[in-house]
FIKOLPA-943869 format. One record per residue: residue number from 1; z, y, x of N, C-alpha, C, O in turn. Coordinates in Angstrom, 2 decimals. Atoms other than C-alpha are relative to their C-alpha. Layout:
# residues N
R;seq;n_c3;n_c2;n_c1;ca_c3;ca_c2;ca_c1;c_c3;c_c2;c_c1;o_c3;o_c2;o_c1
R;NUM;Z;Y;X;Z;Y;X;Z;Y;X;Z;Y;X
...
***
This chain:
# residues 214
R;seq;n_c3;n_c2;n_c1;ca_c3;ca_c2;ca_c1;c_c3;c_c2;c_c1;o_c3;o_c2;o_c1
R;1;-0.14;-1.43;-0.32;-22.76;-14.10;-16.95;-0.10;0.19;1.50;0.06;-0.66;2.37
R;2;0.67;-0.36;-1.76;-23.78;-12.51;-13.58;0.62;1.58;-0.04;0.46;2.41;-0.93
R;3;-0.64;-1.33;-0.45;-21.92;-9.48;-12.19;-0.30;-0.24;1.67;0.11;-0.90;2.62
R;4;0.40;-1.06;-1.70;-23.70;-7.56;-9.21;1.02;1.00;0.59;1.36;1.94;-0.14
R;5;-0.44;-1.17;-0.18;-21.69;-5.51;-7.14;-0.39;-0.26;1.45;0.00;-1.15;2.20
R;6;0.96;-0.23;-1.45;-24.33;-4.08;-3.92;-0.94;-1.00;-0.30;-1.37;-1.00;-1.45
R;7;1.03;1.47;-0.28;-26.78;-7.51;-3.04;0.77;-1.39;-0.32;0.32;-2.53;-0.22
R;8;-0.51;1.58;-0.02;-23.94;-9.96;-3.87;-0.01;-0.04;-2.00;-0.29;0.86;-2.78
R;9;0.40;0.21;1.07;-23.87;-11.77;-7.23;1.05;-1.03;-0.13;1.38;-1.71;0.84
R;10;-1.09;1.22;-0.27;-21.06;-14.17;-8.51;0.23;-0.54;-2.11;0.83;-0.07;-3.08
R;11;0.02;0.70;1.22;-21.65;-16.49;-11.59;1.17;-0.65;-0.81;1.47;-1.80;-0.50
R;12;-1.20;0.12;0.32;-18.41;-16.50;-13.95;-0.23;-0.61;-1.24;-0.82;-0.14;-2.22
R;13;0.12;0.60;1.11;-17.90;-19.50;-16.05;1.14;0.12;-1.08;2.30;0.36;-0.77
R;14;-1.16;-0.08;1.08;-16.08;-19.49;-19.68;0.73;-0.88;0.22;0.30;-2.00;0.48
R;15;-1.22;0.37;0.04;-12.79;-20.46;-19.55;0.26;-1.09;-1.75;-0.19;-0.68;-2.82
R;16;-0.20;0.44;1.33;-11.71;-23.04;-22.54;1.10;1.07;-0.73;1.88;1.94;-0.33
R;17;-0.96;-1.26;1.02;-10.13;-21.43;-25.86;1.35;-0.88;0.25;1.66;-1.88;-0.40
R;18;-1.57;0.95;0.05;-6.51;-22.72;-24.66;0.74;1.36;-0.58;0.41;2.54;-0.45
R;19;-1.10;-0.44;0.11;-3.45;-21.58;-26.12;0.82;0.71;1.01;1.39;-0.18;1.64
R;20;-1.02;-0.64;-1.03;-1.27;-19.05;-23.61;1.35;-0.53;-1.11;1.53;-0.94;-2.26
R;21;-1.51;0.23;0.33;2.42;-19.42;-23.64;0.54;1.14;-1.17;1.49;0.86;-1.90
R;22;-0.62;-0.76;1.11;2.88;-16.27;-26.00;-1.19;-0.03;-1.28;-1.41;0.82;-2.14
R;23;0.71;-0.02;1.53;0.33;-17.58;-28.57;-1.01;0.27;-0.11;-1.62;-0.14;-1.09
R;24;1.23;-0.48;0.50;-2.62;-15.92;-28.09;-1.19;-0.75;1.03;-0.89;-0.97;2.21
R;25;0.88;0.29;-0.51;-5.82;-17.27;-26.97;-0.45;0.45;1.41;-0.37;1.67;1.51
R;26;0.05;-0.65;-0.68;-6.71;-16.71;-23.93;-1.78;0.61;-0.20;-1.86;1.66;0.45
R;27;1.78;-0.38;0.62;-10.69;-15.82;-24.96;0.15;0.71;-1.29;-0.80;0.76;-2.08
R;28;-0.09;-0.78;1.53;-9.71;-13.96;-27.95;-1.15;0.74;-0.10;-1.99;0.57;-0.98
R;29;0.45;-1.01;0.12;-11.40;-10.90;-26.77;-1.85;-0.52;0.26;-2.94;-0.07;-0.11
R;30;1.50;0.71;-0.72;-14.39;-13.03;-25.16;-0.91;-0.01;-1.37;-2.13;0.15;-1.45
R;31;0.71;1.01;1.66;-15.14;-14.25;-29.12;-0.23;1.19;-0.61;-0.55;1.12;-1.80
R;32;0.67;-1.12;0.85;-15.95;-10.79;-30.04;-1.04;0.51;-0.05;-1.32;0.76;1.12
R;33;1.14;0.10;-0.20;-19.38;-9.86;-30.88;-0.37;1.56;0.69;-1.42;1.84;1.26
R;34;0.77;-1.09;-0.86;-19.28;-6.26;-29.54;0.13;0.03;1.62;-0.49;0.75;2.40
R;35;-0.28;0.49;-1.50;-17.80;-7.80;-26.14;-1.28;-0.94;0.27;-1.80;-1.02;1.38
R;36;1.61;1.27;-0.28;-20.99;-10.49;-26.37;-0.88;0.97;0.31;-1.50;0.97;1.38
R;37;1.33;-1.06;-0.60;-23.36;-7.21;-26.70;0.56;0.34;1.05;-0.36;0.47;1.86
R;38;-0.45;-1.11;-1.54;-21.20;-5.48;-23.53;-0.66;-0.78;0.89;-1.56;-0.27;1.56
R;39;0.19;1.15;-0.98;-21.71;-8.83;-21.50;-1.39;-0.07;0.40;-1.81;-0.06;1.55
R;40;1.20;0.00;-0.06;-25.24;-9.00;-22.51;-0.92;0.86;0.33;-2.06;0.63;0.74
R;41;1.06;-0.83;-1.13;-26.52;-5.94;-21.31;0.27;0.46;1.16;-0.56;1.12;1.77
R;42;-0.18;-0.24;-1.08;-24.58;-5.59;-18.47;-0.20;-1.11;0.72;-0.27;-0.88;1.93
R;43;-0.02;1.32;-1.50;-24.91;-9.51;-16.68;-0.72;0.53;0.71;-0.01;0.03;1.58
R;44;1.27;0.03;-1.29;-27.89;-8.29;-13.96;0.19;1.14;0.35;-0.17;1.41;1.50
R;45;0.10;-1.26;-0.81;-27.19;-4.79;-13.62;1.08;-0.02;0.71;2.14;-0.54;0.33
R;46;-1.02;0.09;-0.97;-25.34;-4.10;-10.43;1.02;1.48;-0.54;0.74;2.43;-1.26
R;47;-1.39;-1.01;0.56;-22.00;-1.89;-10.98;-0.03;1.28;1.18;0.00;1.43;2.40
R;48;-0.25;-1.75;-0.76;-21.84;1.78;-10.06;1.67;-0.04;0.19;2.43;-0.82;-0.40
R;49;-1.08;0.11;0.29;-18.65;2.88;-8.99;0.78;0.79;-1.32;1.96;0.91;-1.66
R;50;-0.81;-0.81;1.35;-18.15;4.88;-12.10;0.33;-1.23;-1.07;1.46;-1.21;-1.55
R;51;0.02;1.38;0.64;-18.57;1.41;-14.15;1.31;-0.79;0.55;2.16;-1.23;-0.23
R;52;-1.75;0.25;-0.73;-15.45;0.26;-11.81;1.00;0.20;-0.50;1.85;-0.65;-0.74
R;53;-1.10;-0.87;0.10;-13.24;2.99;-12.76;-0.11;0.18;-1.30;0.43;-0.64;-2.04
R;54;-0.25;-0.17;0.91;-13.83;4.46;-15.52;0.10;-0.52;-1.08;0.77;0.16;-1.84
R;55;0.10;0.28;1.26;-14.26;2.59;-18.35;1.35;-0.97;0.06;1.94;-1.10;-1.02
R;56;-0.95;1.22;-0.20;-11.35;-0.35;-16.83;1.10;1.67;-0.29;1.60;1.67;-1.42
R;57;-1.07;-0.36;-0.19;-8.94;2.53;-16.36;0.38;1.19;-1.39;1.45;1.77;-1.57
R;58;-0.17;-0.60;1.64;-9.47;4.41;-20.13;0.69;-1.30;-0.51;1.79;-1.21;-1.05
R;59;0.14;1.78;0.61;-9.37;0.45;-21.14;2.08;0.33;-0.30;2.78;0.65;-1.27
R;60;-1.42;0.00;0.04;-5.59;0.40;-19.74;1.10;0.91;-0.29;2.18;0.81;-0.88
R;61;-0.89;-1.31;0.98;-4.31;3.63;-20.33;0.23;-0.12;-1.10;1.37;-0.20;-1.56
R;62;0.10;0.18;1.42;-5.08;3.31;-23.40;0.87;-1.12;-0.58;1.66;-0.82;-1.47
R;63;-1.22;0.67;0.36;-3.06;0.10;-23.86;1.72;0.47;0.62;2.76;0.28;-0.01
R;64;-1.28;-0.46;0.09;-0.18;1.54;-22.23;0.20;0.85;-0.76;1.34;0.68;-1.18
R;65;-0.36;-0.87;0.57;-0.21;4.35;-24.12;0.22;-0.40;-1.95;0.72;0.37;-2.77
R;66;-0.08;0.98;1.19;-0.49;1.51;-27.55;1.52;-0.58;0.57;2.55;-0.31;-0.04
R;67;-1.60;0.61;-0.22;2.62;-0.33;-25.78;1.21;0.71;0.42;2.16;0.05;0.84
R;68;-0.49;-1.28;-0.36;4.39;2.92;-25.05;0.37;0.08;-1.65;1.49;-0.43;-1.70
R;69;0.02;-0.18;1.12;4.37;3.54;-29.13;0.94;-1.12;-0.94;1.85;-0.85;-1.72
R;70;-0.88;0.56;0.38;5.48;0.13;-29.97;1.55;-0.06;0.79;2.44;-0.74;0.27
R;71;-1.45;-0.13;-0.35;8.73;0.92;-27.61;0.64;1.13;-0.77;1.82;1.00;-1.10
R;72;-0.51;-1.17;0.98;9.33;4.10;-29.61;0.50;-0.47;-1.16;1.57;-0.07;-1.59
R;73;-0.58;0.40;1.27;9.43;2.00;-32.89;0.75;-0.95;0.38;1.48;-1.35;-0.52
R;74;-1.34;0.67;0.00;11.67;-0.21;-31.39;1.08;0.21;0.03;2.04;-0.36;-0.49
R;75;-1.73;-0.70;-0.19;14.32;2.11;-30.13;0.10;0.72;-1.63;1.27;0.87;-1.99
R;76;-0.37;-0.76;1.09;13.86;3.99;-33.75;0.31;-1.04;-1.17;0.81;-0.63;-2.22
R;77;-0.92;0.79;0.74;14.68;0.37;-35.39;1.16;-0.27;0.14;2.07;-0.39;-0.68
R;78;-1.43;0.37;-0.63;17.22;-0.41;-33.14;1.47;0.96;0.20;2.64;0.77;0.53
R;79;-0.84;-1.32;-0.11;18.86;2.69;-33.15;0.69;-0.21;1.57;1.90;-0.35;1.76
R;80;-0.05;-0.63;-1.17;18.40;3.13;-29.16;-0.48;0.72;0.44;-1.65;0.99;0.16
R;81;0.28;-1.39;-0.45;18.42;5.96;-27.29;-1.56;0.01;1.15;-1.21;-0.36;2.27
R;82;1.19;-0.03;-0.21;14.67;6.21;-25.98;0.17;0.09;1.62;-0.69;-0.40;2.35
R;83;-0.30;0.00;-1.42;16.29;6.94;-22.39;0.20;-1.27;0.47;-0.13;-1.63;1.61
R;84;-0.74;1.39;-0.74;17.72;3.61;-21.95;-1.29;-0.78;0.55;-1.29;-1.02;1.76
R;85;1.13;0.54;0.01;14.37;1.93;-22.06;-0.76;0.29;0.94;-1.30;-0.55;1.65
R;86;0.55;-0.73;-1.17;12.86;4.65;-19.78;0.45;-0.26;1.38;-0.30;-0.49;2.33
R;87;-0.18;0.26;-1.05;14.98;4.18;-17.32;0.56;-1.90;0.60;1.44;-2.26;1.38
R;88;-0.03;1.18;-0.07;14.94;0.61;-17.18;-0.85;-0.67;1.42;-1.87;-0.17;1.88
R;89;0.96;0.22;-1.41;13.83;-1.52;-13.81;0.22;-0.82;-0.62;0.92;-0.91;-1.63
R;90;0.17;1.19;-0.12;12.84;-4.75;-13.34;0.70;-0.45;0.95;0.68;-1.68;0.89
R;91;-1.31;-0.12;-1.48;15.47;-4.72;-10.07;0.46;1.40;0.38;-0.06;2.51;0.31
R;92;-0.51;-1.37;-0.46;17.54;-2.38;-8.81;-0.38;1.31;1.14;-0.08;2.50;1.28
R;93;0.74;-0.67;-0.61;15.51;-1.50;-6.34;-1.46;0.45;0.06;-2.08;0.75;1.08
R;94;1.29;-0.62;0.89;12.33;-0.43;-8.40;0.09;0.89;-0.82;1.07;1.20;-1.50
R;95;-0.25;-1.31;0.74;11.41;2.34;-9.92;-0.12;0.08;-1.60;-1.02;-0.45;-2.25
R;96;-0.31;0.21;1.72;12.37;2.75;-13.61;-1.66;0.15;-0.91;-2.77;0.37;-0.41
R;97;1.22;0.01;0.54;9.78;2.72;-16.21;-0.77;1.27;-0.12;-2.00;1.27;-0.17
R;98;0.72;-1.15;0.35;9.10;6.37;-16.72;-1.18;-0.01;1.33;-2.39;-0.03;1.11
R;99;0.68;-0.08;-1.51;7.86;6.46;-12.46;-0.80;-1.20;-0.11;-1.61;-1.23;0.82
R;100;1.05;1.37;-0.18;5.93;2.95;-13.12;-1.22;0.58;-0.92;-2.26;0.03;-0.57
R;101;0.43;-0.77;0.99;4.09;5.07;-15.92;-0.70;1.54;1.03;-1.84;1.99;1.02
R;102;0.95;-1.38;-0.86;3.50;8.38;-13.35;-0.92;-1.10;1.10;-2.15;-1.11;0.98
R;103;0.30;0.40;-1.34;2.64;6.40;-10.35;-1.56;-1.09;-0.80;-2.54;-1.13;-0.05
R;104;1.18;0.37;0.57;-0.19;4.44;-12.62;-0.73;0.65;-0.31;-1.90;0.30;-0.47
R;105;0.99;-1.08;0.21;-1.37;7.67;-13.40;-1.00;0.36;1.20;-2.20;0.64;1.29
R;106;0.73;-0.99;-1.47;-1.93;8.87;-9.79;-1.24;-1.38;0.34;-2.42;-1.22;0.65
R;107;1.27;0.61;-0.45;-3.64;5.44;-9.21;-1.05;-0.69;-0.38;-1.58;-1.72;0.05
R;108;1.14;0.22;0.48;-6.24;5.81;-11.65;-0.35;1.63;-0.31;-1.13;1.86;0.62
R;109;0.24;-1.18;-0.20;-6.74;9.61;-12.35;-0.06;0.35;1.11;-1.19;0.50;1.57
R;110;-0.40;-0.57;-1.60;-5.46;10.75;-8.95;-1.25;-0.85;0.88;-2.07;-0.27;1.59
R;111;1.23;0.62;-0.84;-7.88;8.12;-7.38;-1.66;0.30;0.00;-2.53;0.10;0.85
R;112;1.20;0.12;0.39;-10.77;8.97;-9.38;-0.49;1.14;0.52;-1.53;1.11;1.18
R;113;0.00;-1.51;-0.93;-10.66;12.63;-8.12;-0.09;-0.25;1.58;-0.96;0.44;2.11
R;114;-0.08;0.20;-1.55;-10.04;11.43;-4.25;-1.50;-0.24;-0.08;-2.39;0.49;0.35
R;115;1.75;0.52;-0.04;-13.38;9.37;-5.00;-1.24;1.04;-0.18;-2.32;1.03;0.40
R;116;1.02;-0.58;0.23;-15.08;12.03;-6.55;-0.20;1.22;0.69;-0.93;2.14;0.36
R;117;-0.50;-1.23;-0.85;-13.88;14.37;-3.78;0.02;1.24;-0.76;-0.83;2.10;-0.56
R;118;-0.28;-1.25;1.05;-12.64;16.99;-6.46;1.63;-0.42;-0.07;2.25;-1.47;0.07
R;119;-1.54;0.05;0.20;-9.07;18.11;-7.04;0.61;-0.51;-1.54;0.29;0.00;-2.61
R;120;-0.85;0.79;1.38;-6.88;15.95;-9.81;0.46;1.10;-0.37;0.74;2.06;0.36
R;121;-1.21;-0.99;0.28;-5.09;17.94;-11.84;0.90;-0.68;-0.17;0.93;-1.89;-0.01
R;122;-1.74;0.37;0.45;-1.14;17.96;-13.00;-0.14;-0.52;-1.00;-0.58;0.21;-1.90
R;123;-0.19;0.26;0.82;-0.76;15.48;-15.21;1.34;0.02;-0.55;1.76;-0.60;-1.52
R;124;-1.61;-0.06;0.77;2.82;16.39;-15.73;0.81;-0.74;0.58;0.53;-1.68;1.32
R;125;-0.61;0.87;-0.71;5.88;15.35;-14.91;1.04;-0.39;-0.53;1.90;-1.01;0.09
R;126;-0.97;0.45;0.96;8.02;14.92;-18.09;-0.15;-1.52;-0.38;-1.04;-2.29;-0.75
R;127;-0.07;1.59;0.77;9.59;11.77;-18.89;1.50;-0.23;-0.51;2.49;-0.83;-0.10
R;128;-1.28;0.16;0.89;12.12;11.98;-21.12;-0.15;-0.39;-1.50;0.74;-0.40;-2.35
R;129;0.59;0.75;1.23;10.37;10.60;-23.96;-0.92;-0.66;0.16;-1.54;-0.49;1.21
R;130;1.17;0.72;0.15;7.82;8.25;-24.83;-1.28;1.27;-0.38;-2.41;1.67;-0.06
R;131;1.06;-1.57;0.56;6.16;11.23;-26.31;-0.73;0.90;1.20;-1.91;1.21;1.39
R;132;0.65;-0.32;-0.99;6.00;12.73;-23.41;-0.51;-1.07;1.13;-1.21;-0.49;1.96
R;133;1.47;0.64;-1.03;4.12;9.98;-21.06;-0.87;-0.41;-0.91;-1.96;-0.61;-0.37
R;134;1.31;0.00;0.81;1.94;9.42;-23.57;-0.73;1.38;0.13;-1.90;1.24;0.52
R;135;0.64;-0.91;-0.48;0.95;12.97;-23.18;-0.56;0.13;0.82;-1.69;0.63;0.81
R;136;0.15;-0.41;-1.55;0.95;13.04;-19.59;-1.49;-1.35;0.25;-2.33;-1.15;1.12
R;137;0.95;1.14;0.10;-1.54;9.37;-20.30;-1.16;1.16;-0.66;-1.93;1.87;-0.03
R;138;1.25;-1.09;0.80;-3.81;11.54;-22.93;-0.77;1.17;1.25;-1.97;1.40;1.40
R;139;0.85;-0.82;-0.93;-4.32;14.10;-20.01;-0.87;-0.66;1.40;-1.84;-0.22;2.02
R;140;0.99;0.60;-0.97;-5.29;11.47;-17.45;-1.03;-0.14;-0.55;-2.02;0.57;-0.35
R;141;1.37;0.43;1.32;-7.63;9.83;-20.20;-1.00;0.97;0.27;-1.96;0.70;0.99
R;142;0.56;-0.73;0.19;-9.01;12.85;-20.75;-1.18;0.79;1.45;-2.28;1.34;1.45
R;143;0.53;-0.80;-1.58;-9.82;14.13;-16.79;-1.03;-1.81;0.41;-2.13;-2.07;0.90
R;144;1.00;1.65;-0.33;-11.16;10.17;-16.37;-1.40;-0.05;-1.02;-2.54;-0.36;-0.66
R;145;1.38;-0.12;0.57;-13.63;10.52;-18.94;-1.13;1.39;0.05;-2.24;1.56;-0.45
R;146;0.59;-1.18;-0.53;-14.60;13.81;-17.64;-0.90;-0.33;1.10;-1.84;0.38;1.46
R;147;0.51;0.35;-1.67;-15.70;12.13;-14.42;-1.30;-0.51;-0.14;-1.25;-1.69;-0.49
R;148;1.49;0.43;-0.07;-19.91;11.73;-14.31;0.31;-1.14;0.65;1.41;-1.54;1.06
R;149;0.41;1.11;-1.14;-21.53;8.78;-12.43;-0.64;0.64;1.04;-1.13;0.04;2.00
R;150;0.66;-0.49;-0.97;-22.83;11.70;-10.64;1.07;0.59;1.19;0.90;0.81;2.39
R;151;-0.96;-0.22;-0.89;-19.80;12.63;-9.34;0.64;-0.93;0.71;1.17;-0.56;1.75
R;152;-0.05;1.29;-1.03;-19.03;9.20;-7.94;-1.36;-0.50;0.65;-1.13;-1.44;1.41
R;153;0.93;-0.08;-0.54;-22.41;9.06;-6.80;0.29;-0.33;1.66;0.67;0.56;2.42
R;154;-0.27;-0.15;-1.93;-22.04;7.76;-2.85;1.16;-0.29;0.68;1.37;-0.45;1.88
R;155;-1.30;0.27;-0.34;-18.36;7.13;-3.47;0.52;-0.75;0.82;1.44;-0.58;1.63
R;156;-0.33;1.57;-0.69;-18.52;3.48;-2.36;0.19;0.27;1.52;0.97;-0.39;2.21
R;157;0.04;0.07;-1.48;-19.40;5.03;1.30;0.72;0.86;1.01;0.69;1.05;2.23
R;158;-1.15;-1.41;-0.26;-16.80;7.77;1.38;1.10;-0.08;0.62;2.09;-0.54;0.04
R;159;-1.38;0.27;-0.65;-14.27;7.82;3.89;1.12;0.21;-0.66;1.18;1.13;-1.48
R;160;-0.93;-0.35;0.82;-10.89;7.34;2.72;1.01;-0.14;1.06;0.93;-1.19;1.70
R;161;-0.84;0.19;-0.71;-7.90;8.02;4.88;1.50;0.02;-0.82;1.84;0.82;-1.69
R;162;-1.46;0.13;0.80;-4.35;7.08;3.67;1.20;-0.23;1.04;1.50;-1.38;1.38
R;163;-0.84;-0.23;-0.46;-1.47;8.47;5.77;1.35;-0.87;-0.25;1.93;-0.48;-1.27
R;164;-1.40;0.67;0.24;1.75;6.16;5.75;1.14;0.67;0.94;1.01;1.61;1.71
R;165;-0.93;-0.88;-0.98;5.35;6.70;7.26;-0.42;-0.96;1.20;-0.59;-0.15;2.11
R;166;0.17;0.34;-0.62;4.48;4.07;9.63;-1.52;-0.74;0.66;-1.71;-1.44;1.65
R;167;1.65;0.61;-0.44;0.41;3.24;9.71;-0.89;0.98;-0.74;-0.75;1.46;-1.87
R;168;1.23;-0.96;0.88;-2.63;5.36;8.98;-1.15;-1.00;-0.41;-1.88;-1.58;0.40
R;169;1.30;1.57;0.32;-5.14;2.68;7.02;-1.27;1.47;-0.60;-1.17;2.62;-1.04
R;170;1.42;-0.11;0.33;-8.78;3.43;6.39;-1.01;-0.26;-0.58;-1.59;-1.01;0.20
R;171;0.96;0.81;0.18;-11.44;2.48;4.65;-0.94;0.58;-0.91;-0.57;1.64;-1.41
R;172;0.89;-0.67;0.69;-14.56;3.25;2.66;0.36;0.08;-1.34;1.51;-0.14;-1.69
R;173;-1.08;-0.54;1.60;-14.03;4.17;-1.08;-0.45;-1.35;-0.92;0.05;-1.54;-2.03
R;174;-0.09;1.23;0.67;-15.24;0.83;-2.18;1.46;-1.00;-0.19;2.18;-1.38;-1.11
R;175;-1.24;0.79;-0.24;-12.64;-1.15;-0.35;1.26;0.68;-0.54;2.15;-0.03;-1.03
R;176;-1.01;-0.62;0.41;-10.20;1.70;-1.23;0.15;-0.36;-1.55;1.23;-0.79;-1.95
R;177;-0.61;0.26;1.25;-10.64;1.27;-5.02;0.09;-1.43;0.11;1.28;-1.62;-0.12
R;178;0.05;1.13;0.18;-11.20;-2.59;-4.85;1.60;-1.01;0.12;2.18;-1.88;-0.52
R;179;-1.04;1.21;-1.10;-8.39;-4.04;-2.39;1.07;1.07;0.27;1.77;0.88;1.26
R;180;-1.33;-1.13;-0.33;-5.75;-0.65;-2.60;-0.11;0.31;-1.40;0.40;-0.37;-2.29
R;181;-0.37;-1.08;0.94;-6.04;1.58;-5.06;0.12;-0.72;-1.65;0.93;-0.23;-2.44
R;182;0.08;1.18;1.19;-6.79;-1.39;-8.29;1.22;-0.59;0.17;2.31;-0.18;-0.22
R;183;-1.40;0.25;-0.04;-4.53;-3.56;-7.26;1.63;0.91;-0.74;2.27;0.60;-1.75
R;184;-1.14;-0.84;-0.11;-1.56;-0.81;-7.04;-0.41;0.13;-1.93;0.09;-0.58;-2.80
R;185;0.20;-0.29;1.43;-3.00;0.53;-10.57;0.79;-1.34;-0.72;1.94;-1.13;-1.11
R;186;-0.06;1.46;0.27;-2.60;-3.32;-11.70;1.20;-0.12;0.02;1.74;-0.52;-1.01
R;187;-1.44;0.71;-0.30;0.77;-3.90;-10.31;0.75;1.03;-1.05;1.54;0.38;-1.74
R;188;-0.87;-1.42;-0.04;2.39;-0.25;-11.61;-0.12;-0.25;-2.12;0.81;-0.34;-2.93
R;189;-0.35;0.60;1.38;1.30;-1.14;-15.31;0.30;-1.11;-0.69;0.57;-1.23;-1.89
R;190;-0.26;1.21;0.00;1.79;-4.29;-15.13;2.17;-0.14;-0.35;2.90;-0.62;-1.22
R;191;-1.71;0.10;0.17;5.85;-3.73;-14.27;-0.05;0.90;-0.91;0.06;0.18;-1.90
R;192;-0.27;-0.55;1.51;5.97;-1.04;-17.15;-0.18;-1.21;-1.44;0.28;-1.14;-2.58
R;193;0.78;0.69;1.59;4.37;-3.72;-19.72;1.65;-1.35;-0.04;2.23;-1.76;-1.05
R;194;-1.08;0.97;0.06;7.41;-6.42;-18.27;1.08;0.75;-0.25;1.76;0.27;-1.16
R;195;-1.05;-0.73;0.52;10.08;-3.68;-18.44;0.51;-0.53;-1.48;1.54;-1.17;-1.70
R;196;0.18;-0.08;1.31;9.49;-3.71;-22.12;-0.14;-1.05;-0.54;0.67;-1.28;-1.43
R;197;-0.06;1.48;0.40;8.92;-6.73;-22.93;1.11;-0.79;0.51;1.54;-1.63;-0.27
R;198;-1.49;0.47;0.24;12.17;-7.89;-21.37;1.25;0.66;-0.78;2.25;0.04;-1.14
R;199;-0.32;-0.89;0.82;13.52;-5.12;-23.14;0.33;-0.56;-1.45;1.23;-0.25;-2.24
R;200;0.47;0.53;1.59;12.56;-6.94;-26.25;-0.91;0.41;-1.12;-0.88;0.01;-2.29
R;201;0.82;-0.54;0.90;9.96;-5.09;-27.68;-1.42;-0.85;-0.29;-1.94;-1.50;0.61
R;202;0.39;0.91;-0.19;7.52;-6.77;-29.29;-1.47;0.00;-0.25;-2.16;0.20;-1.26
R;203;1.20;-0.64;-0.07;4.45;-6.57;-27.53;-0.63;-1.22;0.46;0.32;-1.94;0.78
R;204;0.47;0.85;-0.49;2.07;-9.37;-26.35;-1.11;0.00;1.28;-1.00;1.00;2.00
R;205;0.72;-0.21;-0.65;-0.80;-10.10;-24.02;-1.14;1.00;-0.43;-1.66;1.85;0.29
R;206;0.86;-1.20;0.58;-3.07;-8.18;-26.24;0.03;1.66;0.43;-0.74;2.47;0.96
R;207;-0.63;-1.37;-0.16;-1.03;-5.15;-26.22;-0.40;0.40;1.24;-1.10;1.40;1.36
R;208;0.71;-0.64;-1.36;-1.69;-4.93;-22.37;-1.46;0.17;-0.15;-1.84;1.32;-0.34
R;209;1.27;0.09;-0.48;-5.49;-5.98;-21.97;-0.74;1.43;-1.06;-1.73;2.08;-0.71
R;210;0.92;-1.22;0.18;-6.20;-3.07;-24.78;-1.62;-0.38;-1.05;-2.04;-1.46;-1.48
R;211;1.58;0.78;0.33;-9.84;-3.14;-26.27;-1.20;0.48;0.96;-1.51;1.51;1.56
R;212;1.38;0.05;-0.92;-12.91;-3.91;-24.54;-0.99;0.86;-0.15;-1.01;1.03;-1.37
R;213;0.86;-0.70;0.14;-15.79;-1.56;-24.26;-0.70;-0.50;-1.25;-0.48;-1.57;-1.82
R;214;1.30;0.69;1.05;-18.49;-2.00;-26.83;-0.81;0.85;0.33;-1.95;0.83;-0.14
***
C-alpha cells in the first residue's frame, strides 16, 4: 500500500495477525474485503484534505457515539445513575467524560469549519445524558458530512492562527490538522473510550476504531 500526501509517498507494511491483549486481532478490520477494495483504489492517489478529515472523523464519531450506547446499557443493567459515568475522570485533574465528548467535537467539527473558513455551528451543550451527546455527536456528523472537497479546497495552505494564554502558534492548515488539531481529536476520544472502560463497560478495541469506509 502507498499513501501520497503532496510529492511524498510512504510504503506501509502488514502487520502480523497477532493477538492484542483484549482478544482481538489486531488486522481484524485489514481482513475485510470492503477495506481491501478502500485500500485498493486509494494506494496512489494523493489525499485531499477532505479525505483527512472527513471520512476519519465520521469513522470516530461514529464509534463514540456506538460506545456511548453500550454505557447507557450498562448503567440500565447495573442500575446506575447515567451521571456517575458522565462525570467520571481519568484524574482529578481532567475533565470528566461529558467535556472529553464536547471538546472532541470542537476538534473535529469545529476544525473542519476553521479549515473550510465557514462558521461551525452549536453543537450543543447538554450533557446530562448519554442521549444527549449522542445528539450533540449526530449534529457534528451531520455538519462534517456536509463539508465538500470544494470547500477544503486550498485548506492545506491556509493560515491558521491559534491564540494561547501564554503563546500565539501558527501554522498552515495542513500542519494544523496533522500535528494539532488530530492529535487533540485523538487524545479527547481516546480518554472518553478509557473513562468507560475503566468504568467497566464492556467495550473493546473494536468499539473505538468503528467501521472502515467501504
Amino acid at each position: 500500500m502507498i499513501v501520497c500526501l503532496g510529492r511524498s509517498s510512504t510504503k506501509i507494511g502488514r502487520m502480523p495477525n497477532t493477538t492484542a491483549p483484549d482478544g482481538h486481532y489486531l488486522d481484524d478490520h485489514i481482513n475485510s474485503a470492503p477495506q481491501s477494495q478502500f485500500l485498493e483504489r486509494t494506494k496512489t492517489m494523493p489525499l485531499s484534505m477532505h479525505q483527512l478529515t472527513v471520512p476519519v472523523f465520521v469513522q470516530y464519531l461514529d464509534a463514540l457515539s456506538g460506545v456511548l450506547d453500550k454505557a447507557a446499557a450498562h448503567c440500565e443493567a447495573h442500575k446506575i445513575d447515567e451521571s456517575v459515568l458522565l462525570q467520571m475522570r481519568v484524574s482529578p485533574d481532567m475533565f470528566d467524560l461529558a467535556r472529553q465528548v464536547g471538546i472532541a467535537l470542537h476538534f473535529s467539527g469545529g476544525i473542519i469549519a476553521q479549515l473550510a473558513g465557514i462558521e461551525a455551528p452549536d453543537f450543543g451543550a447538554d450533557n446530562a445524558s448519554f442521549a444527549d451527546l449522542k445528539g450533540r455527536i449526530a449534529k457534528a456528523v451531520d455538519f462534517i458530512k456536509g463539508v465538500t472537497p470544494e470547500q477544503l479546497e486550498g485548506s492545506a495552505d491556509r493560515e491558521i492562527e491559534i491564540k494561547q494564554a501564554t503563546r500565539t502558534l501558527n501554522f498552515n492548515g495542513q500542519v494544523f490538522l496533522l500535528h494539532h488539531a488530530m492529535p487533540q481529536f485523538c487524545f479527547h476520544t481516546t480518554t472518553a473510550y478509557n473513562i468507560l472502560r475503566h468504568a467497566g463497560v464492556e467495550i473493546g478495541k473494536r468499539d473505538y476504531m468503528g467501521e472502515y469506509p467501504s
